[in-house]
C-alpha positions as CSV (number, residue, x, y, z in Angstrom):
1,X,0.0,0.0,0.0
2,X,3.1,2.5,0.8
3,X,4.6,1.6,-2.4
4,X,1.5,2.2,-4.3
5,X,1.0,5.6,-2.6
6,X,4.6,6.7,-3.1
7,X,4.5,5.4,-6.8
8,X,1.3,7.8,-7.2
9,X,2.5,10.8,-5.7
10,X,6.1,10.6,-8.1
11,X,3.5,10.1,-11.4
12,X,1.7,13.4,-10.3
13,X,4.7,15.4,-10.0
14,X,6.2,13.6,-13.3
15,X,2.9,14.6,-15.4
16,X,2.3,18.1,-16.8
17,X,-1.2,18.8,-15.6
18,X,-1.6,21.6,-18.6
19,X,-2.4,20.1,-22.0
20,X,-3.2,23.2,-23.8
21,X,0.0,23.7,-25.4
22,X,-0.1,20.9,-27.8
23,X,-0.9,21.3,-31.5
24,X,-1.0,19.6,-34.7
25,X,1.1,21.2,-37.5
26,X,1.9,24.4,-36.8
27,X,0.3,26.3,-39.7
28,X,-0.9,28.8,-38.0
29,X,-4.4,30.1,-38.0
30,X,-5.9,26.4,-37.4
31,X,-3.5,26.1,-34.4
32,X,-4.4,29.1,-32.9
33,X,-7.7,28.6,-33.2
34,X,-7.2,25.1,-31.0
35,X,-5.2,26.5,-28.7
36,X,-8.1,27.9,-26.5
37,X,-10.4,25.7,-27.5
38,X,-8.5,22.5,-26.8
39,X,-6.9,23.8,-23.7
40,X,-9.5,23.0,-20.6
41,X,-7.8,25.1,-18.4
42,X,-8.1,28.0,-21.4
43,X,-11.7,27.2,-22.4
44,X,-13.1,27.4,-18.9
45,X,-11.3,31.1,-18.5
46,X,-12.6,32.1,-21.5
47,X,-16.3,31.2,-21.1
48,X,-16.3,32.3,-17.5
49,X,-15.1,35.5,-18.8
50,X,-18.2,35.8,-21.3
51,X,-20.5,34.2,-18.3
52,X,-19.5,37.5,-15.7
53,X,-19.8,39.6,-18.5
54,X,-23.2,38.6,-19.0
55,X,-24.4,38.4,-15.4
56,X,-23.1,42.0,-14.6
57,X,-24.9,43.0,-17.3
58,X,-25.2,46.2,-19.7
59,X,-21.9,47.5,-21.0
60,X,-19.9,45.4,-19.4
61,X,-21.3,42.5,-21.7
62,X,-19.3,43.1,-24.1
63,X,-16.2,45.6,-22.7
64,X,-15.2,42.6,-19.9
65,X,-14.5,40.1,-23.0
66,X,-13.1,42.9,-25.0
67,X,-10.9,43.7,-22.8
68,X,-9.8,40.0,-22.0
69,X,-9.1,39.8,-25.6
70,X,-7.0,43.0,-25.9
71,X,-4.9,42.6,-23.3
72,X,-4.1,38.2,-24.4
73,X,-3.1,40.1,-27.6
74,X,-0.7,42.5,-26.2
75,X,0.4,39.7,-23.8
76,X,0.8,37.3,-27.0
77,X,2.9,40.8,-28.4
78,X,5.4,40.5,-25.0
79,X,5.2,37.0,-25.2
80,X,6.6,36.8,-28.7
81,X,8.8,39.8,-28.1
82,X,10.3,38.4,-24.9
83,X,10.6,34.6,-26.0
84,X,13.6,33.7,-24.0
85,X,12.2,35.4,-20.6
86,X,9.1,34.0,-21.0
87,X,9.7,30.3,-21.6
88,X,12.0,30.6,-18.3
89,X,9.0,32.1,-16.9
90,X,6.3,29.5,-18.5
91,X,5.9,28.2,-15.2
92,X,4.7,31.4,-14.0
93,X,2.3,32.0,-17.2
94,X,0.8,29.0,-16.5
95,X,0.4,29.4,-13.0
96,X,-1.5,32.6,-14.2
97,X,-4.0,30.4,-16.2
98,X,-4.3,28.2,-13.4
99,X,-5.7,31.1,-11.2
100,X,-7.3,32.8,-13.7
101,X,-9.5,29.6,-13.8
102,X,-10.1,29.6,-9.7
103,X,-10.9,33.6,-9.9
104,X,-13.3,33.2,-13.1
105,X,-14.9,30.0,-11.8
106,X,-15.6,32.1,-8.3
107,X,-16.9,35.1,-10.3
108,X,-19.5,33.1,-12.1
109,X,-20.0,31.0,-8.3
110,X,-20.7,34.1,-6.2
111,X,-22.3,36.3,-9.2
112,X,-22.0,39.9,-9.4
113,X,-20.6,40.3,-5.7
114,X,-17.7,41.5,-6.6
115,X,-17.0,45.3,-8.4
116,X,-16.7,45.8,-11.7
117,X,-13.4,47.5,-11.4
118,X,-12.0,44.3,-9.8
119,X,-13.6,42.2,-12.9
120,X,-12.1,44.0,-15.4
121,X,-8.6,44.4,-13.8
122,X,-8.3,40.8,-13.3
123,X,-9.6,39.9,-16.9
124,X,-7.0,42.1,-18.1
125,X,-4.3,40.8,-15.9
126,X,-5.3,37.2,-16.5
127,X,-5.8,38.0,-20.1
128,X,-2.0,39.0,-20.2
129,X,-0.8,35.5,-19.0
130,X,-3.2,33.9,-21.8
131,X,-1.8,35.8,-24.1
132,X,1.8,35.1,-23.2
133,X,1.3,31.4,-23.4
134,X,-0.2,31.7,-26.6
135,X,3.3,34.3,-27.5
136,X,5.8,31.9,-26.0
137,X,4.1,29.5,-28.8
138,X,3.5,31.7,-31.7
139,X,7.3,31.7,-33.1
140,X,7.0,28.0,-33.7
141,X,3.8,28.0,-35.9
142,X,4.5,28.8,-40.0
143,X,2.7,31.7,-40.0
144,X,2.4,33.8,-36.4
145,X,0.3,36.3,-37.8
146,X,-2.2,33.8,-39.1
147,X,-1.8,32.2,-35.8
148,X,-2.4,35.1,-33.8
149,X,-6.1,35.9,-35.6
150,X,-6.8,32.3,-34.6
151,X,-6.2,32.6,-31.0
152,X,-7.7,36.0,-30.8
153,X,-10.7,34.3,-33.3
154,X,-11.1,31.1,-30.6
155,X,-11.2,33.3,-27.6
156,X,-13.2,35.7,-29.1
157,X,-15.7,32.8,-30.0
158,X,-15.5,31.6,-26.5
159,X,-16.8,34.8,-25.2
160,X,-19.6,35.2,-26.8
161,X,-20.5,31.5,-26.1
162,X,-20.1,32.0,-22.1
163,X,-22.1,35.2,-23.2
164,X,-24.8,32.9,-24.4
165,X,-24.8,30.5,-21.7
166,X,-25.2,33.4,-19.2
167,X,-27.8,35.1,-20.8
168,X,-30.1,32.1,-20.7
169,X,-29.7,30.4,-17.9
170,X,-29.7,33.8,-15.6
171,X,-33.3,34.1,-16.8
172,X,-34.4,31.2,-14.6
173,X,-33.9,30.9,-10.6
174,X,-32.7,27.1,-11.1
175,X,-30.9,27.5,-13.9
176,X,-28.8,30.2,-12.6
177,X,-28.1,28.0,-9.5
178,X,-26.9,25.4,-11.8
179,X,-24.4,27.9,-13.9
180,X,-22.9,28.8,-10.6
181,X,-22.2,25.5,-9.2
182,X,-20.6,24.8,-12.8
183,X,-18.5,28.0,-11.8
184,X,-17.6,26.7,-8.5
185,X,-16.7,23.8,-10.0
186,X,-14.5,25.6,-12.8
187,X,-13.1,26.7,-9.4
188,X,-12.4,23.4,-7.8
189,X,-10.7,22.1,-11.2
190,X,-8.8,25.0,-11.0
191,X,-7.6,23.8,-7.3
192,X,-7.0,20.3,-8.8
193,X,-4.7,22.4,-11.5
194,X,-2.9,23.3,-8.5
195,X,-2.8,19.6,-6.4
């Protein structure tokens, strides 16, 4: 029973928890496109980000998610810019995405009771460390530029979906209990991120 507890414990600090940052061919717009989409740890952030926007409600519908998306693209910029600092600091980034999952899951759990100001400074800040693991990436893809419009494009897409899901399911008393258990439990996978 030791053995097969110690064995465990050495295969979970072998294996990378963060599987967003694998692709297929590199060829750019396709790839980026994945890159939030296939990452779970990315696609929760993202439609968290689109499901605040839509609870807080007027402007901030749409400014929260633009802003997300801005500031990933001037992350992917530094991210590109700054290759070598940032893959030594890839750890960081992703321990970035990892709370950017915990704080958006929490947003969606406890629903509008937190200021906007402190939504849209940590959708900016965590839309910086998005955007710098998607940089850190962009220089091995055959076309960055193409690659770029694809991750900006998947986000983007993301957004308006947790946009969608928000705006339905806060119509209805049970449904809205049900989206924020979901975000409570984006939360708790972002804890098991961190485990």
């Amino acid at each position: 029973m030791l053995l097969r507890s110690f064995v465990f414990i050495i295969i979970l600090l072998i294996v990378k928890p963060l599987y967003a940052h694998t692709f297929t061919g590199m060829n750019g717009f396709y790839d980026g496109l994945s890159h939030p989409v296939l990452g779970f740890d990315h696609f929760l952030a993202m439609v968290c980000v689109g499901v605040v926007s839509s609870q807080i409600g007027g402007r901030v519908i749409w400014t929260v998610p633009s802003l997300f998306v801005l500031f990933m693209i001037l992350g992917g910029v530094a991210g590109l810019l700054l290759e070598i600092i940032a893959i030594t600091l890839s750890n960081f980034v992703e321990w970035g995405i990892i709370f950017s999952v915990i704080f958006l899951g929490l947003s969606v759990a406890i629903e509008k009771k937190l200021p906007i100001n402190i939504i849209m400074i940590a959708v900016a800040f965590f839309g910086s460390f998005h955007g710098l693991a998607h940089g850190i990436e962009m220089p091995w893809a055959a076309n960055p530029i193409l690659f770029a419009i694809g991750f900006s494009t998947g986000t983007a897409t993301l957004h308006l979906f947790g946009v969608g899901i928000g705006l339905v399911l806060i119509k209805n008393s049970f449904l809205n209990i049900i989206l924020r258990i979901a975000g409570f439990s984006c939360a708790l996978f972002g804890f098991y991120l961190i485990i």
